[in-house]
TORNULUM-315683 format. One record per residue: residue in one letter; x, y, z of N, C-alpha, C in turn. Coordinates in steps of 0.001 Angstrom, whole numbers, padded with zeros to 6 digits, always signed. Example, Ala and Ser with C-alpha at 12.3 -4.5 7.8 and 13.67 -1.06 7.14 Angstrom:
2
A+013190-005690+007800+012300-004500+007800+013200-003300+007800;S+012850-002250+007080+013670-001060+007140+012900+000030+007870;
***
This chain:
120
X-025014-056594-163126-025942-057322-162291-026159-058717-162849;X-026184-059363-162272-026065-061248-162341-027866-061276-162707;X-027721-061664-163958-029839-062775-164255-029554-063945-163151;X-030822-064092-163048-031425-065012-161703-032228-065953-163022;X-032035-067360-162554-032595-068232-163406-034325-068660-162214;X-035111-068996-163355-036274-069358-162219-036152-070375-161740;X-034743-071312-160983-035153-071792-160128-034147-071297-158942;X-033328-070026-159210-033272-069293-158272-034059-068552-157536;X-035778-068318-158059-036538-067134-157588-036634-068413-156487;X-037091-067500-155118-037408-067696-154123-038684-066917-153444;X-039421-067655-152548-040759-067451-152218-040482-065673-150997;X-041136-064746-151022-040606-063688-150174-041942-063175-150015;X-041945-062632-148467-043079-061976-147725-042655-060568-147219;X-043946-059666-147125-043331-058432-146480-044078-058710-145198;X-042753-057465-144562-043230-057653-142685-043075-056025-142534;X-043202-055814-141613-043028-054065-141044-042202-053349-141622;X-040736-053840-141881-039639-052998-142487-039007-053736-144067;X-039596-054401-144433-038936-054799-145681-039704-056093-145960;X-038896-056389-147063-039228-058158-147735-038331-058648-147374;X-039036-060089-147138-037574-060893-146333-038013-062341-147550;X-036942-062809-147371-036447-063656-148068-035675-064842-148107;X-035852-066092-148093-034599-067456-147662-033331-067210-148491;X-032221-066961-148444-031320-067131-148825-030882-068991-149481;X-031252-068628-150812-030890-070066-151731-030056-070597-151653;X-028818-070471-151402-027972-071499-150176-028190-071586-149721;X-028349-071303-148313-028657-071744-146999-029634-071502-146744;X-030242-070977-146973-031647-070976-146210-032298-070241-144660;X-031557-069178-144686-031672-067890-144027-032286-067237-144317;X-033357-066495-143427-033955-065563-143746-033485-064192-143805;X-033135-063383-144437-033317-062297-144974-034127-061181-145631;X-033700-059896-144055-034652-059122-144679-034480-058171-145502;X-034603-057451-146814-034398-056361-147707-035218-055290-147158;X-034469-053963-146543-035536-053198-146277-036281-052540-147697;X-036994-051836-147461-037560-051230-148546-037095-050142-149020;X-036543-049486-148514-035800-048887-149033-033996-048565-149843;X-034424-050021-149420-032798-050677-150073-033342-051673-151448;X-034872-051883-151743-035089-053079-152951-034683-052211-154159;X-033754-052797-155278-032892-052752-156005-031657-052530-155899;X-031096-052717-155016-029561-052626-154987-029360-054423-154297;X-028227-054185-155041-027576-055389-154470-027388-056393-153064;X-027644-057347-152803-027991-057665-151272-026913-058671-150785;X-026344-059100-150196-026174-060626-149506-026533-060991-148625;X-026691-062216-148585-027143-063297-147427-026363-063262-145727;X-027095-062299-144754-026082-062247-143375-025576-063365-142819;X-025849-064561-143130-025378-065929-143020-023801-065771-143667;X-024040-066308-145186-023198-067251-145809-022378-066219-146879;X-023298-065027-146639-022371-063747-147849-022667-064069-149390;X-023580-064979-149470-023727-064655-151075-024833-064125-151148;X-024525-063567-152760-025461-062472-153507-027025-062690-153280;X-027968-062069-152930-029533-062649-152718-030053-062411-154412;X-030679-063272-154755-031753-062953-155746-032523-062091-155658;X-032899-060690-156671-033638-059937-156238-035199-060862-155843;X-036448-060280-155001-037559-060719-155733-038058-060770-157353;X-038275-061527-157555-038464-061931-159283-039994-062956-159420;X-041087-062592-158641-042149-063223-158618-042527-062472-158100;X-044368-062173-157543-045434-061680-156740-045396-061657-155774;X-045383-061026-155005-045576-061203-153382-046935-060855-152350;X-047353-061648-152195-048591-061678-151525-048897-061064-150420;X-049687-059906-150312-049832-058798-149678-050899-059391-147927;X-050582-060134-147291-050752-060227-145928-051774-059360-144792;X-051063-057948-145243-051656-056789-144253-051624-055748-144752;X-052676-054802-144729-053211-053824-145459-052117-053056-144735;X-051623-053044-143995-050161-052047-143257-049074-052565-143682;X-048769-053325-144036-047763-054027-144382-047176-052946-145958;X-048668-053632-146680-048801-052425-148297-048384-051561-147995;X-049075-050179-146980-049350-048945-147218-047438-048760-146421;X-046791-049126-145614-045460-049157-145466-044642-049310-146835;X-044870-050553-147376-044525-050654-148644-044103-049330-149817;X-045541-049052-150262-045649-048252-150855-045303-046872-150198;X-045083-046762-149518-044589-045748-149113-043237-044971-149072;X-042414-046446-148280-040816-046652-148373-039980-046990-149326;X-040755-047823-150405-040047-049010-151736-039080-047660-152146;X-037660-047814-152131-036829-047692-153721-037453-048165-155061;X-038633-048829-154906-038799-049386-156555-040402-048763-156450;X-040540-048795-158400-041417-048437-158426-042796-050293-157909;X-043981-050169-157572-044429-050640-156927-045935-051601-157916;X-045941-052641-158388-046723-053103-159180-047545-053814-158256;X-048987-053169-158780-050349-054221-157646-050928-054483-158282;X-051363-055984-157825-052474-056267-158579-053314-056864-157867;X-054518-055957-157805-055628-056610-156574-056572-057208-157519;X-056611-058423-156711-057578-059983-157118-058228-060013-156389;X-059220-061069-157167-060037-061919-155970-060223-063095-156903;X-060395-064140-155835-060212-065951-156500-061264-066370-157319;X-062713-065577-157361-063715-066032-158048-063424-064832-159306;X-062580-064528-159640-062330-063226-160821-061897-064302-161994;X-062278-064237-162922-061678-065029-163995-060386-064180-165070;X-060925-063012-164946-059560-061485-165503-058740-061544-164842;X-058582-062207-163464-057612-061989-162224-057140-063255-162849;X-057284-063890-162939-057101-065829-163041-055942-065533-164198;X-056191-065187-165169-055714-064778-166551-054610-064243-166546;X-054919-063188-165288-053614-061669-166130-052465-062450-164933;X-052866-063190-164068-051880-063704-163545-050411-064320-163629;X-050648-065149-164625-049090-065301-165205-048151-064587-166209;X-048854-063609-166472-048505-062445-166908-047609-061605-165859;X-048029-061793-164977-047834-060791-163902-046351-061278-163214;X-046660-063130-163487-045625-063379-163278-043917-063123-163619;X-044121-063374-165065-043447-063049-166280-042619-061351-165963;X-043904-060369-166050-043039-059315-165458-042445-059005-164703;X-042584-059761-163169-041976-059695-161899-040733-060270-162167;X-040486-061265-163225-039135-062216-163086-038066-061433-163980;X-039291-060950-165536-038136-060188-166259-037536-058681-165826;X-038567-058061-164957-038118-056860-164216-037506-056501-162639;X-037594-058027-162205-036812-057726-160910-035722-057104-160812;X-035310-056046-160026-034219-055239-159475-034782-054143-159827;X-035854-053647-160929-036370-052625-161467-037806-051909-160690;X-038356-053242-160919-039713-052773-160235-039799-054217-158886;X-041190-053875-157879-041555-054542-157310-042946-054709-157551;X-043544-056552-158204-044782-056663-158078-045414-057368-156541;X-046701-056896-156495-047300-057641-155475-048637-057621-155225;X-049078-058799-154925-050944-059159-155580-051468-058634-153538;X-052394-057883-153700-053710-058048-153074-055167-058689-152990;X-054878-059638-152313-056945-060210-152846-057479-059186-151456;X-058411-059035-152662-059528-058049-151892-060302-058814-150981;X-060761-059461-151177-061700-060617-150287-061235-060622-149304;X-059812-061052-148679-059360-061118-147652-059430-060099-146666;X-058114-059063-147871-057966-057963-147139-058776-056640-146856;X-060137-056598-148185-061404-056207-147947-060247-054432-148500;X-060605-053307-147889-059501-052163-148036-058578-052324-148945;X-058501-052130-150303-057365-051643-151063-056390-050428-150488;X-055143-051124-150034-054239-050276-149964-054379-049609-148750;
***
């Protein structure tokens, strides 16, 4: 498996069936279902290799998660925040760090509670 340098990580959202993702050549979106995150991907465009996710992914919709966690091939790292948390503020780039050195292994992804109010 090919290391991803960080300025290969790329920004990725989940939607109903997977994480999707711009393809760093071109700039296609691509979606990883969830039950395919850790295996190998390419870009339906241009055919090259996708970067796994290797950063946080920001949890949108409390359905979005509970799909997530449900379907992931990977095991599933959360970390529910909120913006006035100063422990949240902190463990954050931490969080980063693990998402980049464990991508293909695990999947992290932050919840703020505030927003989404319902954990999970």
């Amino acid at each position: 498996m090919a290391e991803y340098d960080r300025k290969d990580m790329v920004a990725a959202e989940l939607d109903d069936r997977g994480v999707v993702i711009a393809c760093p050549a071109c700039g296609k979106k691509n979606r990883i279902l969830y039950s395919r995150l850790g295996s190998a991907t390419r870009c339906g465009q241009c055919k090259r290799d996708l970067p796994p996710p290797a950063a946080p992914i920001e949890v949108a919709r409390s359905a979005d998660f509970d799909r997530l966690v449900a379907a992931s091939a990977l095991p599933v790292v959360v970390d529910f925040w909120a913006p006035w948390c100063g422990p949240c503020r902190m463990v954050a780039p931490e969080l980063e760090k693990v998402a980049a050195r464990q991508a293909r292994k695990i999947l992290v992804v932050k919840e703020n509670t505030d927003a989404l109010g319902d954990p999970g």
